[in-house]
C-alpha positions in Angstrom: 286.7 60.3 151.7 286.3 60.4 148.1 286.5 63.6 146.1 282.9 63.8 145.3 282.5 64.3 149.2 284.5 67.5 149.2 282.4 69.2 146.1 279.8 72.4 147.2 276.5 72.0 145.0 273.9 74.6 144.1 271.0 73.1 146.5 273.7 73.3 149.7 273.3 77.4 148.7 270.8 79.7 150.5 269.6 82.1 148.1 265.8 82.8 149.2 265.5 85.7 150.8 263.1 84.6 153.1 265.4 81.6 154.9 267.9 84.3 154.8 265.7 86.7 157.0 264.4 84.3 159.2 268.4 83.1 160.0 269.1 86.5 160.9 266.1 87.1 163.3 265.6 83.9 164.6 269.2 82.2 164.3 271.7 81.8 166.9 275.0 83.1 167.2 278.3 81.5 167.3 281.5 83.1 167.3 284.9 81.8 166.3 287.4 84.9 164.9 286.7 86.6 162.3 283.4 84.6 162.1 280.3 84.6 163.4 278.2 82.0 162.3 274.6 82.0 162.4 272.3 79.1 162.7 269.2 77.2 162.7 267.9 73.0 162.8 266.0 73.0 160.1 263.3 69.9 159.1 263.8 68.7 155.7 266.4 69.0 152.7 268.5 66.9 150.3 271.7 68.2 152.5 272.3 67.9 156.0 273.1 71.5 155.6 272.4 74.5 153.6 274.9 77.5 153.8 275.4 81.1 152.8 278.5 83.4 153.0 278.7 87.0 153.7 281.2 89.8 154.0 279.9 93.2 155.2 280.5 96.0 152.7 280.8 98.3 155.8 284.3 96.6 156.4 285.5 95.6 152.5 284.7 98.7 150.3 285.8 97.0 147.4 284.7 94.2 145.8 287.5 92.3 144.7 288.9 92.2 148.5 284.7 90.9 149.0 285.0 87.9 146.9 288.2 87.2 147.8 287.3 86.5 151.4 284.2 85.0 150.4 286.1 82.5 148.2 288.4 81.7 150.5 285.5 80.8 153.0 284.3 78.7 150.7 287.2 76.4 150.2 287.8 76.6 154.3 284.0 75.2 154.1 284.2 72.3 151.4 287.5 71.2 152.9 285.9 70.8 156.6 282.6 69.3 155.1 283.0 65.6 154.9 284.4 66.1 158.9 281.0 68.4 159.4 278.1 66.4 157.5 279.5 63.3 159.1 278.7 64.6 162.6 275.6 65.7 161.5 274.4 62.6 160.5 275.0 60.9 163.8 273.4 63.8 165.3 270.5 63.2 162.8 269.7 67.0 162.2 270.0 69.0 159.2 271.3 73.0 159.8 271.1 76.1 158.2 274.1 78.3 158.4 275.5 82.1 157.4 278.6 82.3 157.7 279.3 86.4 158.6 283.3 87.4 158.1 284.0 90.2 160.9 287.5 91.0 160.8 288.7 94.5 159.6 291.7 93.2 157.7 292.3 90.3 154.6 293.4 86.9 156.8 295.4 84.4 155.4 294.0 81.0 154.1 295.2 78.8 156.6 294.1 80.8 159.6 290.6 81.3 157.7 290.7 77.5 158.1 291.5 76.8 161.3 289.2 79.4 162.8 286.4 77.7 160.6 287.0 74.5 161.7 286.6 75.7 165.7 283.7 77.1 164.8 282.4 74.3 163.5 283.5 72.0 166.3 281.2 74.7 168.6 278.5 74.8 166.5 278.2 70.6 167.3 278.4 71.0 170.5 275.9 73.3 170.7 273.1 71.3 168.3 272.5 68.3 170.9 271.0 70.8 172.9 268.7 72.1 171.3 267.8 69.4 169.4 
């Protein structure tokens, strides 16, 4: 894959408020430590998905150890999407994703990775299904 297929552009981002809210009340749920990933087959986009990252406040008072976590989510993301978008296209679904950090303590990079990557693999599984 080329590196253009690794990049993370501005329409993949959720910022409205209203997909937001309508994730969290009417997504599903997977779980892969520390994440839990909430989804939803959505109709229509220029990107087989569209994602937002969170990490609760109620866990990270401070902000620095926020972004941090968040950044590193991120790169776990861009570096898994050319595996993820091309299983979405066979699938021939687009999704909408919030990825939720839930683990009391700072991970390292490499397990951030790996437990993104699983719950990616899940979350394929589980699209067929209810698509």
């Amino acid at each position: 894959m080329t590196l253009s297929g690794f990049s993370f552009h501005k329409g993949e981002r959720i910022t409205s408020r209203r997909i937001l809210s309508s994730l969290f009340t009417q997504g599903k749920i997977i779980h892969s430590h520390p994440y839990r990933i909430l989804y939803k087959v959505s109709l229509g986009g220029n990107y087989p998905a569209s994602v937002a990252f969170s990490v609760p406040k109620r866990l990270f008072k401070r902000a620095v150890d926020r972004n941090l976590l968040k950044r590193r989510t991120r790169e776990a993301y861009r570096l898994n999407k050319p595996y993820f978008y091309s299983h979405l296209h066979t699938l021939g679904c687009q999704v909408q994703l919030v990825i939720l950090y839930q683990h009391n303590s700072i991970m390292d990079f490499q397990a951030m990775q790996d437990a993104l990557r699983r719950g990616i693999e899940k979350l394929l599984q589980e699209i067929p299904r209810i698509h």
